[in-house]
GUNUTI-15961 format. One record per atom (N, C-alpha, C): chain; residue number from 1; atom name; residue in three letters; x, y, z. Coordinates in steps of 0.2 Angstrom, whole numbers, plus 5000, padded with zeros to 4 digits. Layout:
BEGIN
cadena:num:atomo:residuo:x:y:z
A:NUM:CA:Ala:X:Y:Z .
...
This chain:
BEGIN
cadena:num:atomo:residuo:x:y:z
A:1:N:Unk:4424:4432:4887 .
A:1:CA:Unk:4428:4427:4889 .
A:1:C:Unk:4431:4427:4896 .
A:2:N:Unk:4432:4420:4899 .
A:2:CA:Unk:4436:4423:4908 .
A:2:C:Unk:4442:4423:4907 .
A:3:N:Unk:4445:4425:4911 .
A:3:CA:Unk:4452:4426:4910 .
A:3:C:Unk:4454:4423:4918 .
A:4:N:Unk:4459:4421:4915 .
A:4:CA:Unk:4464:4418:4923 .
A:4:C:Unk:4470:4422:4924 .
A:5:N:Unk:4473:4420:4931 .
A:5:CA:Unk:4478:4424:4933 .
A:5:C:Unk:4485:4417:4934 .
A:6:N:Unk:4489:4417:4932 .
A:6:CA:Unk:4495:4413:4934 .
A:6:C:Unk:4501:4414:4937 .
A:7:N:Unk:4502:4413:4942 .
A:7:CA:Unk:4508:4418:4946 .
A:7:C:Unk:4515:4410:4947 .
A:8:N:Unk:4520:4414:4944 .
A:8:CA:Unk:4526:4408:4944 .
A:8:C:Unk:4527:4406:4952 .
A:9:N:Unk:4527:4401:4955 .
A:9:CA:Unk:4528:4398:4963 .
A:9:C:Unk:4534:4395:4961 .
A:10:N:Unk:4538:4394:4957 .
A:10:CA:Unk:4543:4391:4958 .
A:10:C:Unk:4552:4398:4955 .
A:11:N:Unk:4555:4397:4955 .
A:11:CA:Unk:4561:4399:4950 .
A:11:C:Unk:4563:4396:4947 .
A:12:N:Unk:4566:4401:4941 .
A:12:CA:Unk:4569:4398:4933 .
A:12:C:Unk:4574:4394:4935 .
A:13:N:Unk:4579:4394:4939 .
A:13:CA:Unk:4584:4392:4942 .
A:13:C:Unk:4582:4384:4941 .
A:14:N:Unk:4587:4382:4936 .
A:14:CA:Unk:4589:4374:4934 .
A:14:C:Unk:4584:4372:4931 .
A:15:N:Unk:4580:4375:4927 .
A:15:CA:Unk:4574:4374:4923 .
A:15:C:Unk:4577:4371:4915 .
A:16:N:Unk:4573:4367:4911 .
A:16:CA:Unk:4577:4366:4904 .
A:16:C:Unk:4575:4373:4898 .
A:17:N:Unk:4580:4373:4895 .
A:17:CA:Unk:4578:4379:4888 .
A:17:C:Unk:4571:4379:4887 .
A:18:N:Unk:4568:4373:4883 .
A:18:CA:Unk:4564:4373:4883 .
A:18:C:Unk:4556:4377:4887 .
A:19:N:Unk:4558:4374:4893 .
A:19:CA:Unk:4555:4376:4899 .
A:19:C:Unk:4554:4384:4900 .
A:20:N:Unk:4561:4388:4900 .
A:20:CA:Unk:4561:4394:4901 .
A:20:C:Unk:4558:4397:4896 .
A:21:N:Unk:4560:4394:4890 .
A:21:CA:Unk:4555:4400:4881 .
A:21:C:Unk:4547:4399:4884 .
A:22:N:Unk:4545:4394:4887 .
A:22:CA:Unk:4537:4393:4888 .
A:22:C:Unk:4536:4400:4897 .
A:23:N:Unk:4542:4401:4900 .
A:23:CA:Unk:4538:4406:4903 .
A:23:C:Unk:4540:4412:4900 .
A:24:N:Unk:4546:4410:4896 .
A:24:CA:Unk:4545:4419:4894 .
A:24:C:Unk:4539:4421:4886 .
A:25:N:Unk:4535:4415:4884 .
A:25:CA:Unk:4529:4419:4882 .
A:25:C:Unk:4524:4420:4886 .
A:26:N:Unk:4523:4420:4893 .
A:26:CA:Unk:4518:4419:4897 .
A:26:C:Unk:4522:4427:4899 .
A:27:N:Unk:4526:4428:4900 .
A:27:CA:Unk:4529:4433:4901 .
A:27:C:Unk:4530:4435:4910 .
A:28:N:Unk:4532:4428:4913 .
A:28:CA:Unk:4535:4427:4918 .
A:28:C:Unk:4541:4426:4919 .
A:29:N:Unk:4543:4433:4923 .
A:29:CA:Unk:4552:4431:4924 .
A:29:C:Unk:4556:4430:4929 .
A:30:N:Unk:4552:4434:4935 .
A:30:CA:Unk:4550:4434:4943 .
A:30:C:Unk:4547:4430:4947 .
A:31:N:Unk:4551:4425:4951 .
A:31:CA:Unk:4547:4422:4956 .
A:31:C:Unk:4541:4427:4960 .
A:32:N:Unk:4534:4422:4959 .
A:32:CA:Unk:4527:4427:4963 .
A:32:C:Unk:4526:4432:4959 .
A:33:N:Unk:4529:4433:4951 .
A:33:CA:Unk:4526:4436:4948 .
A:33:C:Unk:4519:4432:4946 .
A:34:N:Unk:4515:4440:4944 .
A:34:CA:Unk:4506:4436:4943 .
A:34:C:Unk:4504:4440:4938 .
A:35:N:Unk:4502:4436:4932 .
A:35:CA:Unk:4499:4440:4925 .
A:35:C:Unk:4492:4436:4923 .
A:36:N:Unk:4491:4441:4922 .
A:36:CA:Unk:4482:4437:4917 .
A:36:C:Unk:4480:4438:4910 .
A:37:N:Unk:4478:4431:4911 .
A:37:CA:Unk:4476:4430:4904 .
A:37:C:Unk:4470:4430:4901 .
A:38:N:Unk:4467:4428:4894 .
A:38:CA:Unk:4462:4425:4892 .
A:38:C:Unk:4464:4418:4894 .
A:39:N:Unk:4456:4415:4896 .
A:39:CA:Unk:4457:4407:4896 .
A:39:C:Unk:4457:4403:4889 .
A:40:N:Unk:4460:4404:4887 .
A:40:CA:Unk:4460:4399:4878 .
A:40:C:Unk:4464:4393:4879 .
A:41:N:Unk:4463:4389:4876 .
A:41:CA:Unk:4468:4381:4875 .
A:41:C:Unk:4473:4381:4875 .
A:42:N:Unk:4474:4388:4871 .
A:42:CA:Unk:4484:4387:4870 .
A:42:C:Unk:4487:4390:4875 .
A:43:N:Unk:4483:4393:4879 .
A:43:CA:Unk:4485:4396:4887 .
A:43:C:Unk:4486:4391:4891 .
A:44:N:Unk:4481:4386:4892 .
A:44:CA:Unk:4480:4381:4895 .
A:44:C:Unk:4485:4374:4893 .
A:45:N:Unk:4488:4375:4888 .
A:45:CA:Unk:4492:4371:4884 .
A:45:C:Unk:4500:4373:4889 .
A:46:N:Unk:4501:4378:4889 .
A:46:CA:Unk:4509:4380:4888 .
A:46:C:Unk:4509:4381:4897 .
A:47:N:Unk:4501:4382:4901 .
A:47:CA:Unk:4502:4379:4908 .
A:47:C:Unk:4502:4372:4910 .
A:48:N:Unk:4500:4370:4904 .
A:48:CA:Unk:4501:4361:4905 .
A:48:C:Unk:4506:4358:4906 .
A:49:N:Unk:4511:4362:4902 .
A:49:CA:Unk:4520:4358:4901 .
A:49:C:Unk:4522:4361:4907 .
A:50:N:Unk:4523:4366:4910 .
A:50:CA:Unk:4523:4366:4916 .
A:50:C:Unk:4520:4369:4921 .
A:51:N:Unk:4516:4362:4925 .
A:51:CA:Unk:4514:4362:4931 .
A:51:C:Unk:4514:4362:4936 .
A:52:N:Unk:4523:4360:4938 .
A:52:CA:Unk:4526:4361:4943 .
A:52:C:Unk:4530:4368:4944 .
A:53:N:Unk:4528:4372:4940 .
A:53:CA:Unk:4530:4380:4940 .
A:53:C:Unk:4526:4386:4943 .
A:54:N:Unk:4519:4384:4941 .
A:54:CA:Unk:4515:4389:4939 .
A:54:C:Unk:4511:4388:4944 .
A:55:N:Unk:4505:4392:4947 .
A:55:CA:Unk:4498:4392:4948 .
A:55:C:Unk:4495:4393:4947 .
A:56:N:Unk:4489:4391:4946 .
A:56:CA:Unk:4479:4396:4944 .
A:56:C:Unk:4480:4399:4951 .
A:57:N:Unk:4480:4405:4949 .
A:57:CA:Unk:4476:4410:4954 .
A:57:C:Unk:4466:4409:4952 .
A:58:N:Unk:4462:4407:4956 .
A:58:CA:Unk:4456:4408:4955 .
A:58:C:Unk:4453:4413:4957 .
């Protein structure tokens, strides 16, 4: 399976609860932190809800 890489571009700084619990299961706590993944749905699902935080590293 590929895996991707997503690195936070933005800070937690004024984000909603919501928002923050979805990067702390991606396991992003640091701005320009970069983790990888498996590419599955539910990966692709919880980079959905926020798109203005994150980015595919390719």
């Amino acid at each position: 399976m590929a895996e991707i890489k997503v690195k936070l571009v933005r800070s937690r700084i004024g984000t909603t609860p919501a928002q923050r619990k979805l990067l702390d299961s991606l396991g992003l706590r640091r701005r320009e932190m970069v983790k990888m993944f498996k590419d599955t749905p539910s990966i692709r699902g919880i980079i959905a809800k926020v798109p203005h935080m994150v980015a595919i590293i390719e």
